[in-house]
PDB file of N, CA, C and O in Angstrom:
ATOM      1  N   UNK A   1     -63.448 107.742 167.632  1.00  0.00           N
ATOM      2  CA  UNK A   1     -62.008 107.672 167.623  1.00  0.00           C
ATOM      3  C   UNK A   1     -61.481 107.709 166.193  1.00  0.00           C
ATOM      4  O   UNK A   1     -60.765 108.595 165.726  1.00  0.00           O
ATOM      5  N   UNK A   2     -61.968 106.546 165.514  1.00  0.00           N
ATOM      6  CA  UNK A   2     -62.058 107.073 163.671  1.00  0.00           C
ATOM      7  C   UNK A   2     -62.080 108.414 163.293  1.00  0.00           C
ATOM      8  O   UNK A   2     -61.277 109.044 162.605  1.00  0.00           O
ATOM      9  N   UNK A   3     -63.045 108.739 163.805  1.00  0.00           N
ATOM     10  CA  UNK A   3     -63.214 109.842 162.763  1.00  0.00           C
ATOM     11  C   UNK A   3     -62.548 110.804 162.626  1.00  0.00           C
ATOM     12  O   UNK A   3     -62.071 111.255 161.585  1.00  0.00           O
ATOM     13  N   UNK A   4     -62.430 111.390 164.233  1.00  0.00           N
ATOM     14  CA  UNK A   4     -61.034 112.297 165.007  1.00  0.00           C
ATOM     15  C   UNK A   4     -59.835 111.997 164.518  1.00  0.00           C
ATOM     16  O   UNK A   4     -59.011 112.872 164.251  1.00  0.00           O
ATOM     17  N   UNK A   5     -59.618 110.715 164.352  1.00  0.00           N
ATOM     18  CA  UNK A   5     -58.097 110.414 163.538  1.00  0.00           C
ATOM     19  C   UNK A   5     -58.455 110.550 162.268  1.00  0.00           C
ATOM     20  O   UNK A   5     -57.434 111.096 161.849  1.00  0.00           O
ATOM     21  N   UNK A   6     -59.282 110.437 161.178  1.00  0.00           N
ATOM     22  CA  UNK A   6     -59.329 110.974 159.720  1.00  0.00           C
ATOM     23  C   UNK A   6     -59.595 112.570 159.887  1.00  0.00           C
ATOM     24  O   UNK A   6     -59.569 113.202 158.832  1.00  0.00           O
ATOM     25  N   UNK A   7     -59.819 113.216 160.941  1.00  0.00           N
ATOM     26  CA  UNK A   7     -59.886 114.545 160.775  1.00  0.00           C
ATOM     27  C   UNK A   7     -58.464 115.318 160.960  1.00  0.00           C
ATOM     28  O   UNK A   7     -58.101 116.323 160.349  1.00  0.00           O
ATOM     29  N   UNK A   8     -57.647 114.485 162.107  1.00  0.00           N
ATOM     30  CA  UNK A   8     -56.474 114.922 162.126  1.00  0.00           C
ATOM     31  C   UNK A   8     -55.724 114.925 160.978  1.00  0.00           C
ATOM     32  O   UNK A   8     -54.991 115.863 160.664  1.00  0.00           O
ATOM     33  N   UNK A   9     -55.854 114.018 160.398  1.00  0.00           N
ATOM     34  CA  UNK A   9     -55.226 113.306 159.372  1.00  0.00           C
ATOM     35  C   UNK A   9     -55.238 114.649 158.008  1.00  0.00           C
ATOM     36  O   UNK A   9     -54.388 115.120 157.252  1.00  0.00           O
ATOM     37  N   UNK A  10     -56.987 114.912 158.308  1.00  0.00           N
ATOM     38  CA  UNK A  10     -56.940 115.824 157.053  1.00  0.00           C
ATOM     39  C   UNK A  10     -56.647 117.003 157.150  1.00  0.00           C
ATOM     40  O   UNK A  10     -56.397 117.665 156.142  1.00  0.00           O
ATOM     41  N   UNK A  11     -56.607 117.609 158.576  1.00  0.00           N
ATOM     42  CA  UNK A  11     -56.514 118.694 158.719  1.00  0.00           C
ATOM     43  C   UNK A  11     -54.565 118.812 158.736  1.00  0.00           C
ATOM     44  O   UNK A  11     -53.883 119.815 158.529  1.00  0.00           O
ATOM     45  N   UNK A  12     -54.071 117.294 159.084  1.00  0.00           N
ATOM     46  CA  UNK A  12     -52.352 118.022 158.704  1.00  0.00           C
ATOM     47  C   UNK A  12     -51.797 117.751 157.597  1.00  0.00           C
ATOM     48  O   UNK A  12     -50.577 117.885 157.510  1.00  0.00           O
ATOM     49  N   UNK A  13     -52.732 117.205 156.239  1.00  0.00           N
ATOM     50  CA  UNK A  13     -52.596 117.444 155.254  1.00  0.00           C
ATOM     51  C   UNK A  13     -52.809 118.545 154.374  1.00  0.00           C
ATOM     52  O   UNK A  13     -52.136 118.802 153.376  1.00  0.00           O
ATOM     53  N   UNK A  14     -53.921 119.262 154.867  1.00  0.00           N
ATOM     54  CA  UNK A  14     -53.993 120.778 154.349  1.00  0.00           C
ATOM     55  C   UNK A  14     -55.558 120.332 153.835  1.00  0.00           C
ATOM     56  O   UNK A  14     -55.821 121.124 152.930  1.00  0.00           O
ATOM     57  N   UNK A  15     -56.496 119.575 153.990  1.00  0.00           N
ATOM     58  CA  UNK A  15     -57.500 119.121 153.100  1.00  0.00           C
ATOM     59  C   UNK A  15     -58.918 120.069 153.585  1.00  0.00           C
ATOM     60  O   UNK A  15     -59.937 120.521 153.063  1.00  0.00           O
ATOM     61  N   UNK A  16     -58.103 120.026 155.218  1.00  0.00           N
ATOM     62  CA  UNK A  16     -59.509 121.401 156.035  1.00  0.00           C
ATOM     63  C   UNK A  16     -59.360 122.687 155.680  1.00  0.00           C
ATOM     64  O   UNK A  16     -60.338 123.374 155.386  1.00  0.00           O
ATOM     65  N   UNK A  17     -58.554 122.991 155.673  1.00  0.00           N
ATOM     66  CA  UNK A  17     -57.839 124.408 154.989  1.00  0.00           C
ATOM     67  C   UNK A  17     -58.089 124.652 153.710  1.00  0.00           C
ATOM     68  O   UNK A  17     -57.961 125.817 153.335  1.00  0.00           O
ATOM     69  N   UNK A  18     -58.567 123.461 152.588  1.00  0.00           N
ATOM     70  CA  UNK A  18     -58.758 123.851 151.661  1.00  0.00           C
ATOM     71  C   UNK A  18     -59.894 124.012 151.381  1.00  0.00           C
ATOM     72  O   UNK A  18     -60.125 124.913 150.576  1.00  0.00           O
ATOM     73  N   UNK A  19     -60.952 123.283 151.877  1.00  0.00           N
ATOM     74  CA  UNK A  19     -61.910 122.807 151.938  1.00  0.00           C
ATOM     75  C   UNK A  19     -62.031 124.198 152.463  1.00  0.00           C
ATOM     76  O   UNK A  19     -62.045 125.144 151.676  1.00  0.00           O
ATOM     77  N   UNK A  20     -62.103 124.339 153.509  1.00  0.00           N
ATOM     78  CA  UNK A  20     -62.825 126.026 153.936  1.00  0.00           C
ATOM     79  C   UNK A  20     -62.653 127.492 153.357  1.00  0.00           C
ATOM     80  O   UNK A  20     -63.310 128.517 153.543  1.00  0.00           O
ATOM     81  N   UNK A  21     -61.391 127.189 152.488  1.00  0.00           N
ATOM     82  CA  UNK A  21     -60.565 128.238 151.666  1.00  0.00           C
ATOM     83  C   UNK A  21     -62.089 127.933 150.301  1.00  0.00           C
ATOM     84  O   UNK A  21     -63.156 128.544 150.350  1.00  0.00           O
ATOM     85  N   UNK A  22     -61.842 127.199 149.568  1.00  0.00           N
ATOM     86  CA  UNK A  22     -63.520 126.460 148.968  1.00  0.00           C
ATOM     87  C   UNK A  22     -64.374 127.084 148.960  1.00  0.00           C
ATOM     88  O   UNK A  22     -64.676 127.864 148.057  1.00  0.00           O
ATOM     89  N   UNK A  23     -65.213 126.808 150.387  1.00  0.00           N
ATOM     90  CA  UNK A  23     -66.283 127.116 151.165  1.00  0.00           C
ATOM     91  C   UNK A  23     -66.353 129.014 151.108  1.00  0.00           C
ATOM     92  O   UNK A  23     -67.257 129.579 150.492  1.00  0.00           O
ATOM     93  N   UNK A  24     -65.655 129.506 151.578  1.00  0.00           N
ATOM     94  CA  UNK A  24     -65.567 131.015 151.634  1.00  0.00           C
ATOM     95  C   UNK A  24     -65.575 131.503 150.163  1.00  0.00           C
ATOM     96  O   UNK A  24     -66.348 132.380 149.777  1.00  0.00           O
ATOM     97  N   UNK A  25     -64.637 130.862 149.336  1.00  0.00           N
ATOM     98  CA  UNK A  25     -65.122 131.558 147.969  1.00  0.00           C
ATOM     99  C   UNK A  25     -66.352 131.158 147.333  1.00  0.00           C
ATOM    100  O   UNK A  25     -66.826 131.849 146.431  1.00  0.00           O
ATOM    101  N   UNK A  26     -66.829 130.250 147.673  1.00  0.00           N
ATOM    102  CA  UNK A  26     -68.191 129.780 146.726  1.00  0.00           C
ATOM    103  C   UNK A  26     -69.182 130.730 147.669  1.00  0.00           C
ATOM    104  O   UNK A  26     -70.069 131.088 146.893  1.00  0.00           O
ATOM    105  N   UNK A  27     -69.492 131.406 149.205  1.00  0.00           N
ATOM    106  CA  UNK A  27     -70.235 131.987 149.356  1.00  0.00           C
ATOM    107  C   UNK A  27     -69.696 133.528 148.601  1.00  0.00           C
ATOM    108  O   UNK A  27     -70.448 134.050 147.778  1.00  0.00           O
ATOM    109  N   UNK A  28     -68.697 134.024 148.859  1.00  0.00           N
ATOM    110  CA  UNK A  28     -68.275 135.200 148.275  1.00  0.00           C
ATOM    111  C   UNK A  28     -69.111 135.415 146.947  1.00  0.00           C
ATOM    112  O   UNK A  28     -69.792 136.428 146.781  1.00  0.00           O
ATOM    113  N   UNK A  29     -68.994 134.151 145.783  1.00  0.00           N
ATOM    114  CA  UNK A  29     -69.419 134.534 144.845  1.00  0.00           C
ATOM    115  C   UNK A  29     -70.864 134.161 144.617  1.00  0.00           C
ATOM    116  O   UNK A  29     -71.303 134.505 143.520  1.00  0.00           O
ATOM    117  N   UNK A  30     -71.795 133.453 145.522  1.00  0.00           N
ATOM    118  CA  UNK A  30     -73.250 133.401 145.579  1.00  0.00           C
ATOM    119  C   UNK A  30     -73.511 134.703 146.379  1.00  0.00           C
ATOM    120  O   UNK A  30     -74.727 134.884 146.318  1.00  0.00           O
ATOM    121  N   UNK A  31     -72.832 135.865 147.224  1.00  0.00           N
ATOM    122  CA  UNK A  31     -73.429 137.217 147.467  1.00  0.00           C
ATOM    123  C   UNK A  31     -73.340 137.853 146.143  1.00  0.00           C
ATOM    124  O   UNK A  31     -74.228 138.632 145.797  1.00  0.00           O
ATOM    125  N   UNK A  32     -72.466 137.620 145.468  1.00  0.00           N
ATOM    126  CA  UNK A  32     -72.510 138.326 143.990  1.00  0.00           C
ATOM    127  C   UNK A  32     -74.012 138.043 143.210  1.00  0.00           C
ATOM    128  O   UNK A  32     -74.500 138.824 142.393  1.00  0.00           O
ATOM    129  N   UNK A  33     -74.346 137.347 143.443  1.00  0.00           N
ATOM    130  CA  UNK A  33     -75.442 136.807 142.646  1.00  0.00           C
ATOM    131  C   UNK A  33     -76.595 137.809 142.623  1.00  0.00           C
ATOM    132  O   UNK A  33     -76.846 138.589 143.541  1.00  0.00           O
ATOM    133  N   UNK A  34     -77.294 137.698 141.434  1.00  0.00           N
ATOM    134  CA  UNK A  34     -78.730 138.543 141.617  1.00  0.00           C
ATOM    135  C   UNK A  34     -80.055 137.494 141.582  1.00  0.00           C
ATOM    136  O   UNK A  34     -80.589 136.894 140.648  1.00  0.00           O
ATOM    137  N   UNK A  35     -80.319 137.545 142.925  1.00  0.00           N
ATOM    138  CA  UNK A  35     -81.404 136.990 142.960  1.00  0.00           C
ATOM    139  C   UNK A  35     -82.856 137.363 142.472  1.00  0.00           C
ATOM    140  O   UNK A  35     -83.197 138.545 142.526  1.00  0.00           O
ATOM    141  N   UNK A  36     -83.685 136.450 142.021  1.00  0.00           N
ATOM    142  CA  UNK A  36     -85.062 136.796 141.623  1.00  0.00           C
ATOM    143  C   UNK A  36     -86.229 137.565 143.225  1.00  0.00           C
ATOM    144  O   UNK A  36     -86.337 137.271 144.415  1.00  0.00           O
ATOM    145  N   UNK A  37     -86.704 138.348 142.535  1.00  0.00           N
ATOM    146  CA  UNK A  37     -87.301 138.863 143.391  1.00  0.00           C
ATOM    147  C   UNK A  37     -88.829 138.006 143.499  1.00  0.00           C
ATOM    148  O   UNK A  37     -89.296 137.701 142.401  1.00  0.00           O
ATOM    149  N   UNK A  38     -89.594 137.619 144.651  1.00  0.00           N
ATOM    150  CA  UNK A  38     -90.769 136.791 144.677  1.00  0.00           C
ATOM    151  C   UNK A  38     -91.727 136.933 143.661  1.00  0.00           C
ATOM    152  O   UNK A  38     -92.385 135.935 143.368  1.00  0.00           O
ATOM    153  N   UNK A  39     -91.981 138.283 142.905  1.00  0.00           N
ATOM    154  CA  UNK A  39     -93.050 137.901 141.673  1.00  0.00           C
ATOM    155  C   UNK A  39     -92.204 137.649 140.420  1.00  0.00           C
ATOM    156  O   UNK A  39     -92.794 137.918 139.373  1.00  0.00           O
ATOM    157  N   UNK A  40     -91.122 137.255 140.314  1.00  0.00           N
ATOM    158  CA  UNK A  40     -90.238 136.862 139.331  1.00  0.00           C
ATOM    159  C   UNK A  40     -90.349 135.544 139.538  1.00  0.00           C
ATOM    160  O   UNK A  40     -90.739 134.875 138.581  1.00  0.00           O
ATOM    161  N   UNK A  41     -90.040 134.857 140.813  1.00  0.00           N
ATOM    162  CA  UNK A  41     -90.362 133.219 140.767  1.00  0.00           C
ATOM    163  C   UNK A  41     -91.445 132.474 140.261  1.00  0.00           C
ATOM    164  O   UNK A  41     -91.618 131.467 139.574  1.00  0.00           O
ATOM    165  N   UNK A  42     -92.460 133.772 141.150  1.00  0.00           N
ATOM    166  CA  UNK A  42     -93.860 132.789 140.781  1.00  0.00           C
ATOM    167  C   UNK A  42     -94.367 133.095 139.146  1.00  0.00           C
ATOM    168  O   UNK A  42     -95.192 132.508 138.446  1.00  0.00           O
ATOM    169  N   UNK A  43     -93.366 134.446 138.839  1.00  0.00           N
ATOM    170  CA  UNK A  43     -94.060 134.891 137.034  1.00  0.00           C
ATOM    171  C   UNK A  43     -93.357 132.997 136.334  1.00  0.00           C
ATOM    172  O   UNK A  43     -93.935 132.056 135.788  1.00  0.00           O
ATOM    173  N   UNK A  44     -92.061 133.214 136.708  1.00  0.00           N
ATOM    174  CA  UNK A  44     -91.355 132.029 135.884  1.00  0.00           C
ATOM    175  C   UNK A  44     -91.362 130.288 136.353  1.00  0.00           C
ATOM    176  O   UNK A  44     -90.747 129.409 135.749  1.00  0.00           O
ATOM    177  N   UNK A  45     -92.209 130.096 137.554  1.00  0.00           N
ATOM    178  CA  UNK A  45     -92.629 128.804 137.611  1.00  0.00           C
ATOM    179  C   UNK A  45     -93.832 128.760 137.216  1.00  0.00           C
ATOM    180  O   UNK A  45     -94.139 127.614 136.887  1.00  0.00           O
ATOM    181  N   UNK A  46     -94.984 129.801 137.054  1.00  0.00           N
ATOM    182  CA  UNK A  46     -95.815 129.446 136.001  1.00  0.00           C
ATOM    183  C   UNK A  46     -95.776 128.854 134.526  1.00  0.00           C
ATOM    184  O   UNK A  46     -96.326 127.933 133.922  1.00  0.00           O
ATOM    185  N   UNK A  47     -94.552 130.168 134.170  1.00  0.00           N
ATOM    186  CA  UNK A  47     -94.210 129.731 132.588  1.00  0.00           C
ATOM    187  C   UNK A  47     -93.730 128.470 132.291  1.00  0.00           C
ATOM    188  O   UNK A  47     -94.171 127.737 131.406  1.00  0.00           O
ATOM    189  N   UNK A  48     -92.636 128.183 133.195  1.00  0.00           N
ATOM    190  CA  UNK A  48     -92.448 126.766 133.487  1.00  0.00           C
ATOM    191  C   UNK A  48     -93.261 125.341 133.303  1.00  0.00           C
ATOM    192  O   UNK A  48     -93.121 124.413 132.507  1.00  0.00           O
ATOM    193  N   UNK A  49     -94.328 125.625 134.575  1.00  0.00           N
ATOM    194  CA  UNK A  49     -95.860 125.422 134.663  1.00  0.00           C
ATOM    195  C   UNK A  49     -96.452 124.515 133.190  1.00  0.00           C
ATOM    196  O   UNK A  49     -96.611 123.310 132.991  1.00  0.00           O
ATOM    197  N   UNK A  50     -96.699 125.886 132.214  1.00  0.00           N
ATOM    198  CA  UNK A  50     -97.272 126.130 131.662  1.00  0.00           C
ATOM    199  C   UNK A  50     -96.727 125.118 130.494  1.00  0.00           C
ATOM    200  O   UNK A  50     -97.265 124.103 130.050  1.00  0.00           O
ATOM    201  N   UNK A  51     -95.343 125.798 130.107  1.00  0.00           N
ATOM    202  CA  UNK A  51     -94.555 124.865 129.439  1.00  0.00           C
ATOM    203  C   UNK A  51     -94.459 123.511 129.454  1.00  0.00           C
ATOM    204  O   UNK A  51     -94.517 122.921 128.375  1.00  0.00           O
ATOM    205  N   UNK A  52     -94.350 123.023 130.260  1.00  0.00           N
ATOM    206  CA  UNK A  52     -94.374 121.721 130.741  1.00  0.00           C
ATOM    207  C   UNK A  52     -95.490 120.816 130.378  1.00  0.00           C
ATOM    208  O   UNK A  52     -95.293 119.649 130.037  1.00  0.00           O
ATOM    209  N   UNK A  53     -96.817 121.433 130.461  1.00  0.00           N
ATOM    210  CA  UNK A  53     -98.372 120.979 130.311  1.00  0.00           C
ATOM    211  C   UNK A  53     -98.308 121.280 128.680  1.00  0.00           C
ATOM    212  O   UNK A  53     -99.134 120.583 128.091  1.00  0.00           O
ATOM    213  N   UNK A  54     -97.697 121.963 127.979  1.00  0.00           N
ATOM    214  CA  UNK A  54     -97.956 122.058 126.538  1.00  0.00           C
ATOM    215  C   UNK A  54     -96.991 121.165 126.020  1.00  0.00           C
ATOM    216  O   UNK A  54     -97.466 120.466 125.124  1.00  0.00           O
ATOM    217  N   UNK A  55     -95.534 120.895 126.327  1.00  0.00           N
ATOM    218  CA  UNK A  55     -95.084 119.492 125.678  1.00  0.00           C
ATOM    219  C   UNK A  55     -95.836 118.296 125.837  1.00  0.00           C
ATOM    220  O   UNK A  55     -96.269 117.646 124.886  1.00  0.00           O
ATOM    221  N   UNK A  56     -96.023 117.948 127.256  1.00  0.00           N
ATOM    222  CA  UNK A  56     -96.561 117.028 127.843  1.00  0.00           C
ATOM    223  C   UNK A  56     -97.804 116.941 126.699  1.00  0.00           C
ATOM    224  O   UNK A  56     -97.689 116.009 125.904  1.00  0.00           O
ATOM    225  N   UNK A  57     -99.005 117.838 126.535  1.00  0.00           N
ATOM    226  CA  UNK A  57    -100.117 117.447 125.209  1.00  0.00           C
ATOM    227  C   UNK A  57     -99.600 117.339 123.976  1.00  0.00           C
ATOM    228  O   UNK A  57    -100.391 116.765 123.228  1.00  0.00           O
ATOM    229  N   UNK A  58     -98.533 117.675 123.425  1.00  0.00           N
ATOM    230  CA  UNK A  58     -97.598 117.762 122.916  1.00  0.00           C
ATOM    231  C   UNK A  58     -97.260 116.100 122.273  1.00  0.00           C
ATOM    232  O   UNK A  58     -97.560 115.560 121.208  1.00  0.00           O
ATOM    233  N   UNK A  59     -96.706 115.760 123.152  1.00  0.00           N
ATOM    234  CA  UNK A  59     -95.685 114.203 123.447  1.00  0.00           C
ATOM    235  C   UNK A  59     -97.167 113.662 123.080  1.00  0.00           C
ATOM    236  O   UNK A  59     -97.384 113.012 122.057  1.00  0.00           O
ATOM    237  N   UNK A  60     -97.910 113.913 123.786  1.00  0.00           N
ATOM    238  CA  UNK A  60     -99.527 112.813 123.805  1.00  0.00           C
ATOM    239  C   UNK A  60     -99.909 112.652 122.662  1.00  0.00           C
ATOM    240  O   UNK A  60     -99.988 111.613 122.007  1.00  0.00           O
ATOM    241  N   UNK A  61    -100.228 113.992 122.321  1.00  0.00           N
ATOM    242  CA  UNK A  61    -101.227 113.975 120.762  1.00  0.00           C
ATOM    243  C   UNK A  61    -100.026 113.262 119.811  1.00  0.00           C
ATOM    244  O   UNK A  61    -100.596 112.815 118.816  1.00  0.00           O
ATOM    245  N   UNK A  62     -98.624 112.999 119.749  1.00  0.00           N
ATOM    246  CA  UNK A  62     -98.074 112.793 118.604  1.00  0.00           C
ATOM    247  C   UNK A  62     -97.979 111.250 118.817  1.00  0.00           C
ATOM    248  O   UNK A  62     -97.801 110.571 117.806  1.00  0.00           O
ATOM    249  N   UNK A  63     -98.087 110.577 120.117  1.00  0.00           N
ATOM    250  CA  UNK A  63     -97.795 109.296 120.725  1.00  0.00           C
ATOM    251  C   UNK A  63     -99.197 108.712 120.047  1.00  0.00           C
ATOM    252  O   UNK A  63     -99.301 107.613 119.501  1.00  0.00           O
ATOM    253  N   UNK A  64    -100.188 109.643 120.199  1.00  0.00           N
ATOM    254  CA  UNK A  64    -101.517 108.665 119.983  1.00  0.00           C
ATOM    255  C   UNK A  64    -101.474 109.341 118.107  1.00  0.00           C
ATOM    256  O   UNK A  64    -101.956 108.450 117.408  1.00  0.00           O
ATOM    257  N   UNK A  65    -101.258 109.977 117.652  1.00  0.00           N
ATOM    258  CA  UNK A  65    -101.342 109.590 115.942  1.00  0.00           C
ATOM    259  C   UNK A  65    -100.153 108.272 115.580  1.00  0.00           C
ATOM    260  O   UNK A  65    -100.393 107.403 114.741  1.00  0.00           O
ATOM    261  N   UNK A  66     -99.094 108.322 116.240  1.00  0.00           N
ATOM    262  CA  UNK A  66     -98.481 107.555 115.848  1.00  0.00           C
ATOM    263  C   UNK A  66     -98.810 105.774 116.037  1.00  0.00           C
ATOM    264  O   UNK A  66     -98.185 104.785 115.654  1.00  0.00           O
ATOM    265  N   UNK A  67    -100.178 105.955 116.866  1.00  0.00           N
ATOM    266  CA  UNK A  67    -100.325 104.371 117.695  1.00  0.00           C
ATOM    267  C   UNK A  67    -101.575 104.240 116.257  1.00  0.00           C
ATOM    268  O   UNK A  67    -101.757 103.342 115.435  1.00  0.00           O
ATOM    269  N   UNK A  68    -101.967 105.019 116.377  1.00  0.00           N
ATOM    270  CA  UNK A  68    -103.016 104.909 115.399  1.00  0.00           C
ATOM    271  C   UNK A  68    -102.177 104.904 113.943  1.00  0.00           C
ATOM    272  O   UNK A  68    -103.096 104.897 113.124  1.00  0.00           O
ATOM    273  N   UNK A  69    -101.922 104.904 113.790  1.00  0.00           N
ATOM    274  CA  UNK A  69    -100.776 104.796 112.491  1.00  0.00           C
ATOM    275  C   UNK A  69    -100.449 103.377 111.878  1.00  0.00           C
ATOM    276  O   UNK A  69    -100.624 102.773 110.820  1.00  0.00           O
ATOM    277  N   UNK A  70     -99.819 103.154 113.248  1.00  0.00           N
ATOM    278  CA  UNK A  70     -98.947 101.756 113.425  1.00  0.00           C
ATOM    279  C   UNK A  70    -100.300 100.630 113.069  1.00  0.00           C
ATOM    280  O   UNK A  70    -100.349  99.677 112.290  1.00  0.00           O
ATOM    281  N   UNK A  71    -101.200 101.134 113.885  1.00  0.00           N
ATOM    282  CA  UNK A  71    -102.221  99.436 114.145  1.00  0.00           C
ATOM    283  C   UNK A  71    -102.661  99.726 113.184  1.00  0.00           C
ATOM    284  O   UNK A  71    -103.281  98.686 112.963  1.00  0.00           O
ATOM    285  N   UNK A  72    -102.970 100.659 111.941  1.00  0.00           N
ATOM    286  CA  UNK A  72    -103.588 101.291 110.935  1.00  0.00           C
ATOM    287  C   UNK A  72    -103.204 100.009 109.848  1.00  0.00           C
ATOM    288  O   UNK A  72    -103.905  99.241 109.188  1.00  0.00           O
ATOM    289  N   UNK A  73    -101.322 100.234 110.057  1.00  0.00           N
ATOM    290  CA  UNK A  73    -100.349  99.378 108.618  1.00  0.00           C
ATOM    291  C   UNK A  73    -100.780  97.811 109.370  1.00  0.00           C
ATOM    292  O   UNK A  73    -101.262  96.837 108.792  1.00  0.00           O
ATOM    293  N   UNK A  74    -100.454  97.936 110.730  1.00  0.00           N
ATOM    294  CA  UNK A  74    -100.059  95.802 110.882  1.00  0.00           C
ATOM    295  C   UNK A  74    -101.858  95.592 110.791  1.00  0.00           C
ATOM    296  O   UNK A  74    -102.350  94.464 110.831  1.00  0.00           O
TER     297      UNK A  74
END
């Protein structure tokens, strides 16, 4: 019964109407879109992948000179 009355409510405020006015342009402009084709995903979640595993040794190797550093001075 709520809810039907907040729907009335929104729909004779103009809030469904806008909301779907919204809705229609945001798909309009995701058909515009150029999507990746399947060996484009998997080329660029490798690189991704890949990337990710080289900061990550990255972050490590500089975390452990710096620990060794520290207990080096105290």
């Amino acid at each position: 019964m709520v809810i039907g009355a907040a729907f009335a409510y929104a729909w004779w405020k103009g809030y469904v109407a806008r909301f779907r006015n919204y809705w229609d342009l945001t798909m309009e402009e995701l058909r515009k879109c150029a999507w990746p084709t399947w060996d484009e995903l998997k080329g660029s979640t490798v690189i991704v992948t890949i990337s990710i595993g080289l900061i990550g040794l990255f972050t490590y190797a500089i975390d452990t000179v710096f620990y060794y550093l520290v207990r080096l001075i105290s």
